[in-house]
N, C-alpha and C positions, 0 to 999 in steps of 0.2 A: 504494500500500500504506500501511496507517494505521501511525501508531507504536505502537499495538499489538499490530499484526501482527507489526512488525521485531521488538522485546522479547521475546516469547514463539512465535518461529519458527512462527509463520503462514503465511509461503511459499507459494505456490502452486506444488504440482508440474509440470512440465512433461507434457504429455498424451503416455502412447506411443503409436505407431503401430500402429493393430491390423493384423492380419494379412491380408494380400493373398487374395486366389483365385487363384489359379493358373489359367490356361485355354495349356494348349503351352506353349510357353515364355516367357510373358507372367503380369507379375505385375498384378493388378485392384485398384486402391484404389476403393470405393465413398465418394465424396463428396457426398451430397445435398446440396445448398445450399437452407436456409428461405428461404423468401419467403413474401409474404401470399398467403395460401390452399392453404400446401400447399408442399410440399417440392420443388424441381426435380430432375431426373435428369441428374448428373455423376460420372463417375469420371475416375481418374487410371489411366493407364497405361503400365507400363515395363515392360522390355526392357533386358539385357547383349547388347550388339552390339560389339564387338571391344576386348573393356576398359572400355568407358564404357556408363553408363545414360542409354538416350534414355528419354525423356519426353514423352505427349501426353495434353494435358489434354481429354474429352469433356463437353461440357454439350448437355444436349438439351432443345426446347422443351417435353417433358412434363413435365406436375405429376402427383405422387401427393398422397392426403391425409396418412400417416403415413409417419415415416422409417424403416418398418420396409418396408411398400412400395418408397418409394422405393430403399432399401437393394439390394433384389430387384431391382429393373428395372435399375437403374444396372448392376450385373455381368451381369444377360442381353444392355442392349444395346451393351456393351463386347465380350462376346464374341462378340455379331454382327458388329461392326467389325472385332475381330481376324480374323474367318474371312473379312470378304471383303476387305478391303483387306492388312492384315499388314504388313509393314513399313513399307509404303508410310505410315502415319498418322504417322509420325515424320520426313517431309519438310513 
């Protein structure tokens, strides 16, 4: 951060977390990750199982070209996962 920034509160805000999808009881973060030529399909997804938030991160070999695309596929094929595996992606 330049001393410009500090002086006249420049800061950069912290980025919120946008809002999950919902699929059952499962929350969907859609996380496309850029790379060249196009965005990859990854999401984040969690689950409250007895108090604690498990977590399992999906990346998958496909590219979209826009991360609005991408956006799309990432929570369709998260919640294909969730419906055939289900808990099980948290081992």
């Amino acid at each position: 951060m330049s001393i410009l920034s500090k002086l006249f509160g420049g800061a950069s805000k912290p980025k919120a977390e946008p809002e999950p999808e919902l699929h059952n009881t499962y929350r969907i973060y859609a996380e496309p990750q850029s790379e060249q030529g196009g965005f990859r399909v990854a999401a984040r997804i969690e689950k409250d199982v007895d108090g604690e938030v498990k977590t399992h991160l999906m990346i998958r070999a496909d590219k979209c070209q826009s991360m609005e695309e991408a956006m799309t596929t990432s929570v369709r094929k998260a919640k294909i996962l969730i419906d055939q595996q289900g808990e099980l992606i948290f081992r």
